[in-house]
N, C-alpha and C positions, 0 to 999 in steps of 0.2 A: 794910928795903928791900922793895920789892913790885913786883910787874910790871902792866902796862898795863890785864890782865885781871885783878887784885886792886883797882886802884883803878876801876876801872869799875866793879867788883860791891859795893865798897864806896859807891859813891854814887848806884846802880839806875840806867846811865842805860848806853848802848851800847860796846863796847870802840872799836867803829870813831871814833865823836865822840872819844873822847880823846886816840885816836894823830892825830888830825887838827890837832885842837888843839897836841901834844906838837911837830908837824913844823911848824904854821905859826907857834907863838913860840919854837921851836930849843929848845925846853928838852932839856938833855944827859943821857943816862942816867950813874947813879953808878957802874955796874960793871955788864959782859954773860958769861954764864956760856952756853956751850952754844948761843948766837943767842936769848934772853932777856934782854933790857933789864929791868934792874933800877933803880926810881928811887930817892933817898931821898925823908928826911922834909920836906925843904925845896921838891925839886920834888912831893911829892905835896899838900904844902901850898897851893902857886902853880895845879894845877891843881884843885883842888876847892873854892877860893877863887873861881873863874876861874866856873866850873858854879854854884855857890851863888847868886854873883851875876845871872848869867843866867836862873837861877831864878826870884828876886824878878821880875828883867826881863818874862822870859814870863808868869809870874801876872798882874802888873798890866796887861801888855796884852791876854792873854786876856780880865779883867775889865773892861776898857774898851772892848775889841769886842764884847765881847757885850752892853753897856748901849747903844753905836751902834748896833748893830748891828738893834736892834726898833725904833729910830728910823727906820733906813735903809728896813729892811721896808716901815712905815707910808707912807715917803715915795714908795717905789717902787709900792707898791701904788695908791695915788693919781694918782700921776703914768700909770701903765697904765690906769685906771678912767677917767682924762682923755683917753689914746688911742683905747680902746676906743671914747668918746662920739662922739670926732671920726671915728672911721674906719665907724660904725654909718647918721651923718648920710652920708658922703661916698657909701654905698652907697645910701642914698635918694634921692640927686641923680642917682647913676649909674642907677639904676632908672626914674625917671622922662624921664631923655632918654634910654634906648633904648626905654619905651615911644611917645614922643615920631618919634621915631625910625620904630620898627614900622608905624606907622601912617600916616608922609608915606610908607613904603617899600607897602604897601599900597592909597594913593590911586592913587601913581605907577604900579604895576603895573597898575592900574584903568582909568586913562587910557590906555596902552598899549595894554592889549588891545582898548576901544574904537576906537584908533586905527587896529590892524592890519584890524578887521574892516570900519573903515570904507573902508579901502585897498584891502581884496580886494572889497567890492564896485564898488569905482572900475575897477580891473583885468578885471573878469568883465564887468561892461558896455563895459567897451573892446573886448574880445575878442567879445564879441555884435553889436557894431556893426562890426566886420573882417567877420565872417563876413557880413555882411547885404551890404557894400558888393561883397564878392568874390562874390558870387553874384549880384548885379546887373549887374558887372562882364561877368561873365562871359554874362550871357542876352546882353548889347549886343553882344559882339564879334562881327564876322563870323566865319563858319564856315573853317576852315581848308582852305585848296587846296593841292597837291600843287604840287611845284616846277616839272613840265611846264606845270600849266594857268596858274601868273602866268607863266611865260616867255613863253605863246603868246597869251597873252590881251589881251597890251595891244596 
């Protein structure tokens, strides 16, 4: 008979895997001495039976992911090498209409400022022509008379 940790170190693989195993297909210990579960020959048989075959299991899918597996690489890498093409182009597009861009932003600024300076001298000559009329204005007017002299004067 042997305990959980004899048959674990008899088959190099972890005590924790075996008690897991042990609880999730109820295999019953043959006799417990002390809070040591003791199995026999027939449960240490069912579970290294259990490992062995999982063994082969693991092997052979190891060996078939890792033959996928430089497939996958090659295809991944291509499939990125084809992103990479697309998104290289897509920055030449985007370069060329914000240069596109730059330069209507540019004209537009251009014509503006031509605009404002032609408005201020529309303004400056409005304001030259005020002052011309109000000074002419003003030589016409009669002279101003005291409130006695229009009372008595009409």
């Amino acid at each position: 008979m042997k305990t959980i940790k004899q048959i674990a170190d008899d088959m190099g693989i972890e005590k924790q895997r075996v008690y897991r195993h042990i609880k999730k297909h109820h295999i019953n210990e043959a006799h417990q001495k002390a809070g040591m579960m003791y199995y026999d020959d027939v449960a240490e048989r069912l579970i290294k039976q259990h490992f062995s075959n999982n063994d082969h299991i693991n092997e052979a899918h190891q060996s078939t992911s890792k033959t996928t597996s430089s497939g996958t690489v090659d295809t991944l890498v291509d499939m990125l090498q084809n992103e990479l093409h697309i998104k290289n182009q897509q920055i030449k597009e985007l370069n060329t209409r914000l240069a596109e861009t730059t330069s209507a932003l540019v004209t537009a600024q251009q014509s503006l400022q031509t605009a404002q300076l032609l408005h201020g001298g529309t303004i400056q000559k409005q304001l030259t022509d005020d002052v011309v009329e109000v000074a002419t204005s003003e030589e016409t007017k009669e002279p101003k008379r005291g409130f006695l002299k229009r009372l008595f004067s009409k």
